[in-house]
DOVOPA-535002 format. One record per residue: residue in three letters; x, y, z of N, C-alpha, C in turn. Coordinates in steps of 0.001 Angstrom, whole numbers, plus 500000, padded with zeros to 6 digits. Layout:
<pts>
AlaXYZXYZXYZ...
</pts>
This chain:
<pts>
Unk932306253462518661933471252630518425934722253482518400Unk936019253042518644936821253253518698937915253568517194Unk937825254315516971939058254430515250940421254204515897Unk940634252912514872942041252842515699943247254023514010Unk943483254889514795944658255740514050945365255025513322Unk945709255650511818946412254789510943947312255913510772Unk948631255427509739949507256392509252948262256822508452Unk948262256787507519947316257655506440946335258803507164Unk945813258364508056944823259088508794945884260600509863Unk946634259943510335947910260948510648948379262213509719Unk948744261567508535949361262283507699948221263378506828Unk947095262330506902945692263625506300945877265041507361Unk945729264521508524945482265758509676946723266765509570Unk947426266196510070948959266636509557949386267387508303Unk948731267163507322948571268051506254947565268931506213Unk946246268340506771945315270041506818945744271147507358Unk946720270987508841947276271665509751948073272745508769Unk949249272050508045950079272274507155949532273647506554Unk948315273017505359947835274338504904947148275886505498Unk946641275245507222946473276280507601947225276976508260Unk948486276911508340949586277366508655949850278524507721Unk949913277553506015950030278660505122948870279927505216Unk948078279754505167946725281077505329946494281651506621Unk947785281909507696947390282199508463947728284076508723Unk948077284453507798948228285779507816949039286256508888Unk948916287585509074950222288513510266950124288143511664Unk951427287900512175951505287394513969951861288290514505Unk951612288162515960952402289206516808951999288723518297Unk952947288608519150952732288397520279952549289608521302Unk951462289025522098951104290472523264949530290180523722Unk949246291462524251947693290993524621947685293099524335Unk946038292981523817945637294388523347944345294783524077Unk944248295756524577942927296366525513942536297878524961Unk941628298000525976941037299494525749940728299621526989Unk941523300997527203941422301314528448940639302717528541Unk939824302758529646939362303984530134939854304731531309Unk939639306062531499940314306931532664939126307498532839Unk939583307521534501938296308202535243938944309732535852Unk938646310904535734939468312271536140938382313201537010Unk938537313613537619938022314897538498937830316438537254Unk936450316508537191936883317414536465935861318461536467Unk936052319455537437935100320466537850934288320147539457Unk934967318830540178934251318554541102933563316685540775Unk933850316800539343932759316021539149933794314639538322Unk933379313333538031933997312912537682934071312619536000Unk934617312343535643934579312588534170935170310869533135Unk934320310313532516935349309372532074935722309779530470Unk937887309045530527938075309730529102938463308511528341Unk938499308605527087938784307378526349938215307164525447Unk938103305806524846939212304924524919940328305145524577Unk941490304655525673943067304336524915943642303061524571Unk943555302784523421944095301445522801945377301614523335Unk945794299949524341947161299814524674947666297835524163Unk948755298354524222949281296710523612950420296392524549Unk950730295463525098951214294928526337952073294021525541Unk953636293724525376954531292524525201955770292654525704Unk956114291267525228957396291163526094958738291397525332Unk959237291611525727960927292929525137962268292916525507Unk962862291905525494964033291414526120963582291110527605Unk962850290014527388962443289626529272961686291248530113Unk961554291687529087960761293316530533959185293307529171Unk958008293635530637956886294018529582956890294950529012Unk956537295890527891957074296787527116955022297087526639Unk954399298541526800953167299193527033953692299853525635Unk952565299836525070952986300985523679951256301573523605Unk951154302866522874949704303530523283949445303157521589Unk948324303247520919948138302946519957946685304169519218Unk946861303768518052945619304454517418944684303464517486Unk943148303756516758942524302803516553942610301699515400Unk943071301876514192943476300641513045944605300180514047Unk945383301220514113946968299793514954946672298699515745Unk945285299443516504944879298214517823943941296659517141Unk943398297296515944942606296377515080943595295633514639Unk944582296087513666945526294744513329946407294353514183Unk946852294899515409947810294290516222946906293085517269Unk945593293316517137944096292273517630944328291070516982Unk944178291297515518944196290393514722945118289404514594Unk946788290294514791947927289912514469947919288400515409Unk947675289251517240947586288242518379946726287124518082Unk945530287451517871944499286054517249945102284869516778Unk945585285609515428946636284947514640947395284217515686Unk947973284713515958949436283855516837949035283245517639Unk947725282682518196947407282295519604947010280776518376Unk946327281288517460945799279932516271946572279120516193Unk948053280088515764949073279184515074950062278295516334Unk949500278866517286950315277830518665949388276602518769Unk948316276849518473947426275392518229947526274416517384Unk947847275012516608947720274503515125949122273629515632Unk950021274431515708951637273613516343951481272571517268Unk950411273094517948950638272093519470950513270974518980Unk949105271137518107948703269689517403949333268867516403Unk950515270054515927951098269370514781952262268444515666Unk952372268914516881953517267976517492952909266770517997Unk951772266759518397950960265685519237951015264917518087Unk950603264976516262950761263728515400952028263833515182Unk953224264119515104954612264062515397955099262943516003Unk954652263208517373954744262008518306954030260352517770Unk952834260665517593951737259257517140952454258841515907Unk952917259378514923953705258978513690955479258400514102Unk955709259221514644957246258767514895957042257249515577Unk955870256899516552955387255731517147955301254545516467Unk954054255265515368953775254346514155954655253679513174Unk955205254589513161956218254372511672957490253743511861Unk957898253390513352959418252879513308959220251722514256Unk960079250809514589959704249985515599960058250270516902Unk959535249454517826959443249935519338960949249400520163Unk960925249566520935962545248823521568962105248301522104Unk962802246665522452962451245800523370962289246322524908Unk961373245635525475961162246326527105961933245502527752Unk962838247077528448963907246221529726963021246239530815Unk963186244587531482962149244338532435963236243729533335Unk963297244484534272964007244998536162963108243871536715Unk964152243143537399963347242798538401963215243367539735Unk962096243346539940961806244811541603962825244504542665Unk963425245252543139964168245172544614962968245262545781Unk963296244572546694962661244412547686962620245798548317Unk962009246729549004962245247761549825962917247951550901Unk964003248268551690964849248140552367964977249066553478Unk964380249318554700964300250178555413965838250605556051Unk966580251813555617968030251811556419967827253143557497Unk967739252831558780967877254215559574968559254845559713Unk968335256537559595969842256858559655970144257060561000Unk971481256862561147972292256594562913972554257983563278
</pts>
Protein backbone atom coordinates (compact mmCIF):
# COMPACT_ATOMS: atom_id res chain seq x y z
CA UNK A 1 0.00 0.00 0.00
CA UNK A 2 0.72 3.30 -0.55
CA UNK A 3 1.49 5.89 2.76
CA UNK A 4 0.04 8.81 1.80
CA UNK A 5 2.75 11.58 3.51
CA UNK A 6 1.45 13.66 6.27
CA UNK A 7 2.89 16.92 7.81
CA UNK A 8 3.74 15.04 10.98
CA UNK A 9 5.41 12.29 9.11
CA UNK A 10 7.55 15.15 7.19
CA UNK A 11 8.53 16.90 10.11
CA UNK A 12 9.61 13.40 12.06
CA UNK A 13 12.15 12.81 9.03
CA UNK A 14 13.07 16.27 8.89
CA UNK A 15 14.05 16.24 12.37
CA UNK A 16 16.03 12.93 12.42
CA UNK A 17 18.05 14.55 9.52
CA UNK A 18 18.38 17.61 11.86
CA UNK A 19 20.10 15.61 14.59
CA UNK A 20 22.34 13.95 12.32
CA UNK A 21 23.61 16.93 11.09
CA UNK A 22 24.46 17.74 14.69
CA UNK A 23 26.81 14.42 15.15
CA UNK A 24 28.34 14.73 12.14
CA UNK A 25 31.82 15.61 13.15
CA UNK A 26 34.88 17.31 10.87
CA UNK A 27 34.27 18.19 6.94
CA UNK A 28 36.45 18.76 4.28
CA UNK A 29 36.10 18.72 0.71
CA UNK A 30 38.50 16.76 -1.79
CA UNK A 31 39.12 13.22 -2.69
CA UNK A 32 42.28 11.29 -0.78
CA UNK A 33 44.47 8.35 -2.37
CA UNK A 34 47.56 6.42 -1.99
CA UNK A 35 49.72 6.50 -4.46
CA UNK A 36 52.54 4.25 -5.56
CA UNK A 37 55.80 4.90 -7.78
CA UNK A 38 57.35 2.61 -9.94
CA UNK A 39 61.52 3.65 -10.42
CA UNK A 40 64.40 1.94 -12.26
CA UNK A 41 66.61 1.01 -9.81
CA UNK A 42 69.78 -0.93 -10.59
CA UNK A 43 68.28 -2.12 -13.95
CA UNK A 44 65.49 -3.37 -12.19
CA UNK A 45 62.24 -1.96 -11.27
CA UNK A 46 61.49 -1.00 -7.92
CA UNK A 47 58.05 0.02 -6.35
CA UNK A 48 58.08 3.05 -3.66
CA UNK A 49 55.41 4.07 -1.33
CA UNK A 50 52.80 4.66 -0.28
CA UNK A 51 52.30 8.50 -0.77
CA UNK A 52 49.18 9.77 0.84
CA UNK A 53 47.86 12.63 -1.55
CA UNK A 54 44.69 14.87 -1.13
CA UNK A 55 43.31 16.50 -4.25
CA UNK A 56 40.85 19.94 -3.80
CA UNK A 57 39.67 22.70 -5.16
CA UNK A 58 41.38 26.30 -4.37
CA UNK A 59 40.06 29.29 -5.87
CA UNK A 60 38.66 27.38 -9.03
CA UNK A 61 42.44 25.55 -9.62
CA UNK A 62 42.94 21.80 -8.18
CA UNK A 63 45.38 22.23 -5.41
CA UNK A 64 47.67 18.34 -4.60
CA UNK A 65 49.02 18.52 -1.04
CA UNK A 66 51.42 15.28 0.03
CA UNK A 67 50.39 14.09 3.40
CA UNK A 68 51.51 11.85 6.37
CA UNK A 69 49.70 8.88 7.34
CA UNK A 70 47.13 10.22 10.42
CA UNK A 71 46.60 13.49 8.05
CA UNK A 72 45.36 11.11 5.24
CA UNK A 73 43.14 9.17 7.95
CA UNK A 74 41.36 12.27 9.16
CA UNK A 75 41.32 14.23 6.00
CA UNK A 76 39.43 10.39 4.75
CA UNK A 77 37.19 10.82 7.37
CA UNK A 78 36.76 14.56 7.15
CA UNK A 79 35.60 13.81 3.12
CA UNK A 80 33.22 10.88 4.28
CA UNK A 81 31.83 13.29 6.48
CA UNK A 82 31.09 15.84 3.88
CA UNK A 83 29.85 13.53 1.17
CA UNK A 84 27.05 12.31 4.32
CA UNK A 85 26.22 15.70 5.05
CA UNK A 86 25.36 16.56 1.20
CA UNK A 87 22.83 13.75 1.63
CA UNK A 88 21.56 14.38 4.54
CA UNK A 89 20.91 18.15 2.81
CA UNK A 90 19.78 16.83 -0.36
CA UNK A 91 17.10 15.14 1.57
CA UNK A 92 16.49 17.81 3.86
CA UNK A 93 15.51 19.93 0.75
CA UNK A 94 13.40 17.21 -0.99
CA UNK A 95 10.97 17.45 2.56
CA UNK A 96 11.38 21.27 2.19
CA UNK A 97 9.72 21.10 -0.96
CA UNK A 98 6.78 18.25 0.16
CA UNK A 99 6.10 20.59 3.32
CA UNK A 100 6.12 23.98 1.72
CA UNK A 101 3.36 21.90 -0.69
CA UNK A 102 1.57 20.64 2.25
CA UNK A 103 1.33 23.34 4.44
CA UNK A 104 0.12 26.35 2.29
CA UNK A 105 -2.45 26.40 -0.37
CA UNK A 106 -2.03 25.73 -4.03
CA UNK A 107 -2.78 28.58 -6.71
CA UNK A 108 -5.55 28.31 -8.86
CA UNK A 109 -4.58 26.62 -12.34
CA UNK A 110 -4.30 29.06 -15.23
CA UNK A 111 -5.86 27.03 -17.96
CA UNK A 112 -4.69 28.47 -21.74
CA UNK A 113 -6.60 27.58 -24.16
CA UNK A 114 -4.22 25.69 -26.90
CA UNK A 115 -3.44 27.71 -30.07
CA UNK A 116 -3.83 25.88 -33.04
CA UNK A 117 -0.24 25.21 -34.67
CA UNK A 118 0.51 27.52 -37.41
CA UNK A 119 2.91 26.63 -40.09
CA UNK A 120 4.73 30.22 -41.27
CA UNK A 121 7.51 29.71 -44.05
CA UNK A 122 10.18 31.63 -44.00
CA UNK A 123 10.39 33.72 -47.51
Amino acid sequence: YIMKTTMKTIQTKYQKLVEQLAHSGWIARGNTYRRFLMRKVDGKNKKFGPYFILTRKQNEKTVTHALNQPQFKLYSQAIAHHREIDQILKKMRKLTVKYVRLSTPKLPSRKHPKKPYQYSPSA
